[in-house]
N, C-alpha and C positions, 0 to 999 in steps of 0.2 A: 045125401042128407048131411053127413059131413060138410063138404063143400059151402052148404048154405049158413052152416052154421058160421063156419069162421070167416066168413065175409065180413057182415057186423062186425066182428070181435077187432078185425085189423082195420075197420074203418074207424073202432072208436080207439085202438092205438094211435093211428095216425094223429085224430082229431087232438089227442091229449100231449102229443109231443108238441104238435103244432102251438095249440096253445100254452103249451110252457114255454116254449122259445120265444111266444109273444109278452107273455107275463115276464121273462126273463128281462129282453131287449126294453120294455117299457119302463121296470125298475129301475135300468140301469143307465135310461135316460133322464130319471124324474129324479132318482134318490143323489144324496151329498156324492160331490164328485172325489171330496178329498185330493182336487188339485194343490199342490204346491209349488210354490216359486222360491226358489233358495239359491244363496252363494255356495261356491265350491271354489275350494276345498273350506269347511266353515271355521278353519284357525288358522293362519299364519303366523307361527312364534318359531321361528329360526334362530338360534344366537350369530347363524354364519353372515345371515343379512343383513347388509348396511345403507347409509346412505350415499345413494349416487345406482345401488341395483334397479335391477326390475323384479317386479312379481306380477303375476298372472294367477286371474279368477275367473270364471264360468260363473255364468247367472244358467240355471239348470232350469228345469219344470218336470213336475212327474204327474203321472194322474191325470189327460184333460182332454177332455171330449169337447170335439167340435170347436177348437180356439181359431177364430179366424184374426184376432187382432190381443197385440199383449204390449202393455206401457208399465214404464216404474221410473221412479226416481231412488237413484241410489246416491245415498250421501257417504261422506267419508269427511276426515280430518285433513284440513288443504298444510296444516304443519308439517305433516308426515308424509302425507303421498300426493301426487298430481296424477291426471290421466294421461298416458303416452299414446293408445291405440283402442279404438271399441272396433272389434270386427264380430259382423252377422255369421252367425252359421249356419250349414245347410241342415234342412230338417225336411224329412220325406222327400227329397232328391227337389226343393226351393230354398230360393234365399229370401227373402221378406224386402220387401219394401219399408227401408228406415231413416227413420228419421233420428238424431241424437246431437243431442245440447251437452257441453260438458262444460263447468265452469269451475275452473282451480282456486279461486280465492277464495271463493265460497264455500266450494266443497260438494259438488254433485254431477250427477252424470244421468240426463235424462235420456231415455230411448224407447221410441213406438216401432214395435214391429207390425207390422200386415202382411198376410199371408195370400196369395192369390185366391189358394184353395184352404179352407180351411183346415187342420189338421185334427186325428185323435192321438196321444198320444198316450202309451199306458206305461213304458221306461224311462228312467232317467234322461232326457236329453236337453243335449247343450241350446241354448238359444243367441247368447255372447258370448263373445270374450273380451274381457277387458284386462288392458295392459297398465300396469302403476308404474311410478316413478318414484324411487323411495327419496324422500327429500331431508328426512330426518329425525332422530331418534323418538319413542313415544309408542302409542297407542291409539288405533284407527276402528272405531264400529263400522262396517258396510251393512249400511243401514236402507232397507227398505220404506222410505219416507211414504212414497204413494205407490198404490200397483190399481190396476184395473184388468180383467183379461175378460173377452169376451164371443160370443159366439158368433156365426153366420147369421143371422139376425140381427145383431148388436145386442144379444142379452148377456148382461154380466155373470159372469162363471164365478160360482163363491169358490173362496182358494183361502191358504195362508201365506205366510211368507219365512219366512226362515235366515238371518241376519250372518253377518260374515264378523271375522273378527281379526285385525292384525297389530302385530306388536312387534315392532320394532328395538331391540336389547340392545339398552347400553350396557356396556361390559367398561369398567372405570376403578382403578386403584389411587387413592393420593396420599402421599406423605402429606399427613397433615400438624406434627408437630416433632422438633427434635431436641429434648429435654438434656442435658448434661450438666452433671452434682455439681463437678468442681471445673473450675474457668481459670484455676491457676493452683496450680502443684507441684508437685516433685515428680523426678523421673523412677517408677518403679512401685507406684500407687496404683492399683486397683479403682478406677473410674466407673459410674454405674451408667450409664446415657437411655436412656429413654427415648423409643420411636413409636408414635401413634401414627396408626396407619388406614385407611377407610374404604370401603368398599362401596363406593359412589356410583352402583351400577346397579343393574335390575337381576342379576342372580349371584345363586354363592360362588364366591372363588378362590382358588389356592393360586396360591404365589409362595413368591420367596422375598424378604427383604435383606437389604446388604448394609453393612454398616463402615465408613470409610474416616481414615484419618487423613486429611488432602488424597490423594491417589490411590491410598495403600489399605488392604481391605483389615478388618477390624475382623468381620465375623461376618455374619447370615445364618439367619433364621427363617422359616417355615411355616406360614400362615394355611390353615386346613381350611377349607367351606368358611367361608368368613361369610355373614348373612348380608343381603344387599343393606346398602345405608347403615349398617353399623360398622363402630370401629375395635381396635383393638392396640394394649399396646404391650412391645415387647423392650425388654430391657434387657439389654447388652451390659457387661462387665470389662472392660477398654483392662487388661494388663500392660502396662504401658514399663515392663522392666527391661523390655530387647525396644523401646521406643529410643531415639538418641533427644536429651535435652536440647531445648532453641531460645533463644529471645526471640523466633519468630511464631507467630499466633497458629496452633495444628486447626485448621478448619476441619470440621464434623460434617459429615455428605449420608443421607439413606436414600438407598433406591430400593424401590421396588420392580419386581421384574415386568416384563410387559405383556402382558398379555395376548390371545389373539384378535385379531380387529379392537383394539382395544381406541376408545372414542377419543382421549388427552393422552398423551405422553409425557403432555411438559409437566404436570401436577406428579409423576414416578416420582421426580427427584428431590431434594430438599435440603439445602446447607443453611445451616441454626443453631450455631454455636462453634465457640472455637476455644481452645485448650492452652495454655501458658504451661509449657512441662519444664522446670526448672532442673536444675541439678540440686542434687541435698545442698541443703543447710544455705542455698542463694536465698534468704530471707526476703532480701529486698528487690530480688530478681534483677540484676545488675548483671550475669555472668560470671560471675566473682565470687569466693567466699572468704570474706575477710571483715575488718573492722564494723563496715557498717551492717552487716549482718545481723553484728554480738550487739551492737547498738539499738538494733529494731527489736530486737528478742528483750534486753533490757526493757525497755520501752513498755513493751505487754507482759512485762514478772510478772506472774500469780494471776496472772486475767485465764478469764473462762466466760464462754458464750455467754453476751449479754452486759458483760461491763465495757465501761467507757474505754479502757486501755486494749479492748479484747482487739488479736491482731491472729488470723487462722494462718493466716503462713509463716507464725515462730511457734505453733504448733508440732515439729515435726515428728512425733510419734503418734498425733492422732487419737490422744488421750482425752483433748477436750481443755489442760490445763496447761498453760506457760510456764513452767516450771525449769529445775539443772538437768535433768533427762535432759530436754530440746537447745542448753548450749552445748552439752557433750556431742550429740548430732553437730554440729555446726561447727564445733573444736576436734572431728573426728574428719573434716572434710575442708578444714582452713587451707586456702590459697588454690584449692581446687578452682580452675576456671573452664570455658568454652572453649 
């Protein structure tokens, strides 16, 4: 009695697994496949990458039942990269039959795969690989212009697509101006010089800047994350009292340090201006201090910025006014010469 009973009962198990694994496999041929077609790795922002490297991308696919054929056209920026290499890869132990157009001026990289046997694929897998040629600084969408992918039938597989992105970092410092007060004075003045300096690159960066009197270093200073495309400026204070007096011109030099992979070198440097350091009380910067000095200081009595007689180099106290302070200067240093 038993016996008979649970006959039926495993006949309508059977019948019920059976048809869920049909209701299962039917779903799962009918419903959204949630294929995708994507770049890998989907950013390339390296600062170490330059022009003249390579970089390598996988076109991947996840998700896809039954793809007997898969075409796209991927575009890019023919400024920044070219194509060096498209290789097929193997997928479920074939290589596809392909076909691939690549064109650099343009900017694109077409490729039809066909597959002998059609495949399902339900992991990440690679379908190319494509080799770049970095040509030059900037920024590259890997762009999914057209795709189609389709099944052993020839019916189109709905999919999406998923875009690549590479960027290319300029890394770039320039002295871009070198400001100095005074362009003739005495030896043992405090000079203030002014260096603006610019972060002409695509991230922040620290450096150092140096400040030179012809060969001979001044100072250096310490630039923190300076933000790309802006500048900043720093002003040095030149004591020029261990300086020795010249009648010939001190040229002014700022460098900036250099970077790594850094894109211009020659913009680091910059000479922009030049210094007259006289010895006290040389008025007339001769080398000499004697008559015509007291002559030129004559000349500008009682003058102050802005009158017709005004003369800044029989100034030498730095008061503002030509007055007997600035011949006592120059009668404290009579016959003094180079």
């Amino acid at each position: 009695m038993r016996g008979k009973i649970r006959t039926p009962l495993v006949t309508a198990m059977i019948l019920f697994v059976t048809l869920s694994l049909t209701l299962t496999t039917l779903f799962a041929q009918t419903s959204p496949s949630g294929t995708t077609l994507y770049v890998d790795p989907p950013s390339i922002e390296d600062p170490t990458i330059l022009p003249g490297d390579s970089i390598v991308v996988k076109i991947m696919i996840d998700a896809v039942v039954n793809m007997k054929n898969c075409e796209f056209n991927l575009t890019f920026n023919p400024n920044v990269l070219s194509v060096r290499q498209v290789t097929k890869q193997l997928v479920q132990g074939q290589y596809p039959n392909t076909n691939v157009d690549v064109d650099d001026v343009v900017g694109y990289v077409w490729v039809n795969l066909t597959y002998t046997n059609a495949v399902t694929i339900n992991t990440n897998t690679a379908l190319m690989e494509i080799k770049f040629f970095v040509k030059g600084y900037g920024t590259s969408p890997l762009h999914f212009e057209s795709s189609a992918i389709k099944d052993n039938a020839g019916t189109p597989i709905p999919h999406e697509t998923q875009d690549g992105f590479v960027r290319i970092f300029v890394r770039n410092i320039a002295i871009q101006d070198v400001s100095v007060l005074y362009h003739e004075t005495y030896v043992g003045r405090v000079i203030p010089i002014n260096v603006t300096v610019l972060n002409d690159g695509d991230i922040p960066e620290s450096f150092s800047v140096s400040l030179f009197y012809n060969s001979t270093l001044i100072a250096t200073q310490n630039v923190i994350d300076l933000l790309p495309k802006e500048n900043t400026t720093l002003t040095f204070n030149w004591d020029t009292n261990t300086v020795p007096p010249s009648l010939d011109l001190y040229v002014i030099r700022a460098e900036a340090s250099i970077l790594p992979n850094e894109a211009n070198i020659a913009d680091n440097t910059l000479e922009d201006g030049t210094v007259k350091l006289k010895i006290v009380g040389d008025v007339n910067g001769d080398g000499i201090v004697d008559i015509g000095d007291l002559t030129a200081w004559d000349a500008a009595y009682l003058s102050q910025p802005g009158d017709p007689n005004w003369n800044e180099q029989a100034d030498l106290n730095y008061d503002g006014y030509v007055d007997k302070a600035d011949a006592t200067i120059i009668l404290e240093h009579y016959h003094e010469t180079l």
